[in-house]
C-alpha positions in Angstrom: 72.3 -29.6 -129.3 72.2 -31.2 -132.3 75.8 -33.3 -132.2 73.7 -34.8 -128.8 72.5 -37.4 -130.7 75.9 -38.5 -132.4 77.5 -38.1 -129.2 75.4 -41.0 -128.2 76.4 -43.0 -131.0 80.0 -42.5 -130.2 79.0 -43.6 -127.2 77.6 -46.7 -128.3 80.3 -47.4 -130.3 82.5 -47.7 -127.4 80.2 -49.7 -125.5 80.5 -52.0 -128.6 83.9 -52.4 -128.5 84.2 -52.6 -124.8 81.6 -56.2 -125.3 83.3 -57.2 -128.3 86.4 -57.2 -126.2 85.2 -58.8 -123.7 83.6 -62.2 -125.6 86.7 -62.5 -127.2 88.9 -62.4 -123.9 86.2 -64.7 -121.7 84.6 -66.6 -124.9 85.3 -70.3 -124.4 87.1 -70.6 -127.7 89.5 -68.1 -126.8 90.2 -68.9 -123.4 90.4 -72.7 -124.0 93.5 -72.0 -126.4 95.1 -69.5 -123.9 95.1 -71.6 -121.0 96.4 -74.6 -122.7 99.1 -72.6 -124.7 103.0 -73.0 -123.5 104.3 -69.4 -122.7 106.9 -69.9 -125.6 103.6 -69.2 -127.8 102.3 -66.1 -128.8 98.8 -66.5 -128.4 98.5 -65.7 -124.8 100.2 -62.4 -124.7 98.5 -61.3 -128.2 95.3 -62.6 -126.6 95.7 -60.6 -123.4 96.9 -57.1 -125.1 93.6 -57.3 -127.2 91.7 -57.3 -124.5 93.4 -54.5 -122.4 93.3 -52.2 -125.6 89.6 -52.8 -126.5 89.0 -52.0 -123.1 91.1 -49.1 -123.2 89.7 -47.7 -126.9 86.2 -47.5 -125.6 86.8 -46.3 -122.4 88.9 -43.3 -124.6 85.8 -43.0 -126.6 82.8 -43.2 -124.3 85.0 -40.4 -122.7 85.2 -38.1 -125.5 81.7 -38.2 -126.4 80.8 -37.5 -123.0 83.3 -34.6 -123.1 81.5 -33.6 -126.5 78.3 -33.5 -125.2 79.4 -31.2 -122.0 81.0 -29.4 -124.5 77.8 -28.3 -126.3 75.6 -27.8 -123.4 78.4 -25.4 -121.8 79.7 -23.8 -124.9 83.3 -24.9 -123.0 86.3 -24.7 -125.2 88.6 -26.1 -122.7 86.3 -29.3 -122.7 85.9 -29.0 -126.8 89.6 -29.1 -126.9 89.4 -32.3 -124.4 87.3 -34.5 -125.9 89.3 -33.8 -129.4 92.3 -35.0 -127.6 90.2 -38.1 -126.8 89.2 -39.2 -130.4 93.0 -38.0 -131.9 94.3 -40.3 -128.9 92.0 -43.6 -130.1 92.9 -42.6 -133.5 96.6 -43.2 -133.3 95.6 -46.3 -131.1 93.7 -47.3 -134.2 96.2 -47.1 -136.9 99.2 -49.2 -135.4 95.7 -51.7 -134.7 94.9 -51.8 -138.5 98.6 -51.8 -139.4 99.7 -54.7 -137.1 96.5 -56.8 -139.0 97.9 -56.5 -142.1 101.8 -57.5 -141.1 100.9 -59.6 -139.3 97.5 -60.7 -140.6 98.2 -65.2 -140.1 100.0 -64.4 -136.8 97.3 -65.6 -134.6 95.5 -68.3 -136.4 99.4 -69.8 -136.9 99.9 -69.7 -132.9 96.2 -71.0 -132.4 97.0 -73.9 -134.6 100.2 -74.3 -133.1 98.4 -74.7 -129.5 96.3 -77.6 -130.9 99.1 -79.1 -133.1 101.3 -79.3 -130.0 98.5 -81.1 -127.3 97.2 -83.2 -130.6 101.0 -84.7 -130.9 101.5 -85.6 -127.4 98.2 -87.1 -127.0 99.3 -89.3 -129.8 102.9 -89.8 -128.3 102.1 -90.1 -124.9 98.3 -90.9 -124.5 98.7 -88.5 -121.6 95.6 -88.3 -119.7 95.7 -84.7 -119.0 96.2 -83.8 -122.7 93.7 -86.1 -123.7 91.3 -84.2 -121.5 92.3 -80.7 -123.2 92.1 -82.4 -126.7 89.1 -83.3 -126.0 87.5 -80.2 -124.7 89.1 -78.6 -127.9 87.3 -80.8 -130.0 84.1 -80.5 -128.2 84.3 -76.7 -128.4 85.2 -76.4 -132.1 83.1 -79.0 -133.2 85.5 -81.0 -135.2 87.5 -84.3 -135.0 91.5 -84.8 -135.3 93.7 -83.5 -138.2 95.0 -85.1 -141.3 98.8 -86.3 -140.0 101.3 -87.6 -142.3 102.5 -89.4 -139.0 100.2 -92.7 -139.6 96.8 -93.9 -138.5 95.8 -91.4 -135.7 92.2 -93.4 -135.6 93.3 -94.1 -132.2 93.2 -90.4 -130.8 90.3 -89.6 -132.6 88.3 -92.5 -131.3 89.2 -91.4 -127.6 89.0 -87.1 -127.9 86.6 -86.7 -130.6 82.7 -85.6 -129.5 80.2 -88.8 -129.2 78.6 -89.4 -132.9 81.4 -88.2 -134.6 83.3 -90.2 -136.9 86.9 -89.6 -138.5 85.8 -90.3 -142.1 83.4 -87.2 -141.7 84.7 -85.5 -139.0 85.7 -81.5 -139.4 89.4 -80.9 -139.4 90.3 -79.1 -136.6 93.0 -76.9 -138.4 90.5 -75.9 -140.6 87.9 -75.1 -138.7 89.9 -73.2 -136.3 91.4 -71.7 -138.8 87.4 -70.7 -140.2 86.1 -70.0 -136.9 89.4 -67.3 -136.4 88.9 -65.6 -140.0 85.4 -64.8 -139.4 86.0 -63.6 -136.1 88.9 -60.9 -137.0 87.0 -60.0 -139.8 84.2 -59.0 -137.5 86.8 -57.4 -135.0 88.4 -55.7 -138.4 85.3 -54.2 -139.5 84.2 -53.2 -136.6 87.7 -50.9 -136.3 87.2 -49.7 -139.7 84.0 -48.1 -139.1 85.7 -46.7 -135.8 88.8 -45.1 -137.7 86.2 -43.6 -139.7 83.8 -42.1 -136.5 87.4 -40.9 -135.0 88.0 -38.5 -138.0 84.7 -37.7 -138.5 84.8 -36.6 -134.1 87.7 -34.8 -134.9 86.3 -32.6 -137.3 83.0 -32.4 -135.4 85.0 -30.8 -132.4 86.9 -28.8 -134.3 84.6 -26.7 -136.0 82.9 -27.1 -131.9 85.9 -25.7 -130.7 85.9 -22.7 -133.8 82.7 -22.0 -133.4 82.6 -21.8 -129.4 85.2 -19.4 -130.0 84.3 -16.9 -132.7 80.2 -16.7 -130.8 82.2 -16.0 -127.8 84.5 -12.9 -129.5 81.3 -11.6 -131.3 79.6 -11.3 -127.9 82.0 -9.0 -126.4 82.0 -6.7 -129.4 80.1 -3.5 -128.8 79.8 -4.0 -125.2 81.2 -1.2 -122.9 81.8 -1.3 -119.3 81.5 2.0 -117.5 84.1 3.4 -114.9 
């Protein structure tokens, strides 16, 4: 009874992950970027498989502590045995995860960038209506005003996309601050698996020695017991 409790945290772990998830899929900075973004970028497929694995990683570890917890109140080794499965399952999820940050740790704030660099140039090109609109709801969302261009005066598109009360001279560069807003994010997200790699090998052990001790109280009770014929 007493792994009840940390069952629940495991639980709330997953629930965690499963809303961390989802603000990043339906969050307007997020989706913003992925509906403007060409499918030759990046962003919209690395933006859609976080979300499905999230998803996925909590649902795998709500699961196991529920199997954990039915575990102990049954004294069931066949559900001790499943709900190990579980967190060994969302731990080798959770090593390619960590893995894939560090290789490729600039991959998404480059393609994020890339989204705005690409509406920002036609808006200057073209002073296409429809891409003004998206520059602007960019700029409205991030808070910031244009980029430094060594392509000339871009006063122009600045004047027309930036927020009201805004003004280049001060204005946030939008590179950098999408750049800052990203960082902080996947540092968050980054932690946040850490501490989860961490709960998976310590669930691990916990049903292990579960699983050993279900076993070795269950032998013990059929020594000395005789059935007569």
């Amino acid at each position: 009874c007493q792994s009840l409790p940390k069952n629940l945290l495991f639980q709330l772990l997953g629930l965690s992950i499963a809303t961390l998830s989802t603000v990043t899929h339906y969050g307007l900075h997020f989706t913003l970027i992925s509906d403007i973004s060409l499918e030759s970028n990046s962003y919209r497929v690395i933006h859609h498989a976080a979300f499905y694995f999230g998803i996925c990683l909590s649902m795998t570890l709500i699961l196991a502590a529920l199997l954990s917890s039915a575990a102990t109140v049954r004294e069931s080794q066949c559900l001790t045995a499943m709900g190990f499965f579980c967190f060994a399952l969302a731990f080798c999820g959770l090593i390619p995860a960590a893995c894939w940050r560090y290789t490729h740790s600039t991959e998404v704030e480059d393609s994020m960038m890339d989204v705005y660099d690409l509406v920002y140039e036609e808006v200057r090109r073209n002073a296409s209506s429809f891409r003004r609109h998206e520059l602007t709801a960019i700029h409205e969302a991030f808070l910031c005003c244009g980029k430094r261009s060594p392509f000339g005066d871009t006063a122009n598109v600045e004047r027309k996309t930036c927020p009201s009360g805004q003004v280049h001279d001060v204005g946030k560069d939008c590179l950098q601050e999408i750049q800052d807003f990203l960082k902080k994010h996947m540092d968050f997200v980054f932690t946040l698996l850490g501490i989860t790699i961490g709960f998976m090998v310590y669930g691990m052990i916990l049903t292990s020695l579960l699983w050993f001790s279900i076993h070795f109280s269950s032998n013990l009770d059929r020594k000395g017991k005789y059935i007569l014929r």
